[in-house]
N, C-alpha and C positions, 0 to 999 in steps of 0.2 A: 345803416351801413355808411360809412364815407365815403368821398367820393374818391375817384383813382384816376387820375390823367395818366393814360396809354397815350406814347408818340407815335403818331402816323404815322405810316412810312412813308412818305413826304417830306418829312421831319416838324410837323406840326402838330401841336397837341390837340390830342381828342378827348373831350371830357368826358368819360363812364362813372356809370354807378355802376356796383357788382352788390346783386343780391346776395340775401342769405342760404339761396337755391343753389348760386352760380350762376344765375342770368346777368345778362349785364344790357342795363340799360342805355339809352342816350340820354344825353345833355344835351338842348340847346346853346350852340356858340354863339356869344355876340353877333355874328355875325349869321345866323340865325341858319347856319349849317348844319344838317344833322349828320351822323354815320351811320343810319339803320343800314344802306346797302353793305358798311365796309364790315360792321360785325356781321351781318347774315352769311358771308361771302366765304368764312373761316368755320370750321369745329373749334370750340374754344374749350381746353381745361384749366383749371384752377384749382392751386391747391393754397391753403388759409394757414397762415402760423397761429401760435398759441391764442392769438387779442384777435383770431377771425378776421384777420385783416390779407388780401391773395400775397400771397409770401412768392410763387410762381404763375405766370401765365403763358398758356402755350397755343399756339395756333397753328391751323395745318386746313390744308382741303379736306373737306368733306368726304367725311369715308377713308383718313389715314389711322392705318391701325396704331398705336401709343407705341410700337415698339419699331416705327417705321424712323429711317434718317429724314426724317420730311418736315420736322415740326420746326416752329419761331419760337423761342422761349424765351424770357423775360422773367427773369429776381429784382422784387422791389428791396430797398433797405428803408427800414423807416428809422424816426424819430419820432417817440411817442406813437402816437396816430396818425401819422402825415409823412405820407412819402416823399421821400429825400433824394432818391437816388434809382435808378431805372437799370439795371446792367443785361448785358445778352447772354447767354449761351455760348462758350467757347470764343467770346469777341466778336461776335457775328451777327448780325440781322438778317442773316441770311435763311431759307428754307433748311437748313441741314441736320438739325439735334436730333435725339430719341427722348420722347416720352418718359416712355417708363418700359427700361429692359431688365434683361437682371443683371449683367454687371457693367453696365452704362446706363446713365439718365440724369435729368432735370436735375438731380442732387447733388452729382458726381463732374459736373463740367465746371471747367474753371470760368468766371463771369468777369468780365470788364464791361 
């Protein structure tokens, strides 16, 4: 799988792997930081476009139901195999989207 730099919320890039499971590993940064605590910290979903590449990823505390206004969601755009571009949820990096409801979610919000 490739690899998928998620931006910190710091604003600093974290370098993951995202298995073929849905796990996502760490990368060592140059500077020899790891994220294991910042992934443990989240419920993480992902969902995989056609080339199995995370098309969304969504984060939430541990124990938020997919249909709750609680989650972080994130659309990559690629080019070819390489992500290109990172967008939020409604313009937001903020805790607020749904999951997966029935007529709002991850598909249906508008993304900048």
């Amino acid at each position: 799988m490739p690899e998928v730099i998620i931006d910190g919320f710091d604003k600093t890039a974290i370098p993951l792997k995202v298995n073929s499971d849905g796990s996502i590993d760490t990368i060592s940064s140059s500077s020899g930081t790891g994220i294991n605590d910042f992934s443990l910290r989240f419920t993480q979903r992902i969902e995989y476009n056609g080339s199995n590449l995370p098309l969304f990823i969504g984060l939430a505390i541990p124990g938020t139901n997919i249909g709750s206004s609680t989650w972080h969601i994130r659309k990559y755009i690629y080019n070819g195999f390489n992500a290109t571009e990172v967008l939020f949820a409604s313009g937001t990096n903020q805790f607020v989207n749904i999951w997966s409801g029935t007529t709002i979610n991850r598909t249906t919000y508008p993304y900048s």
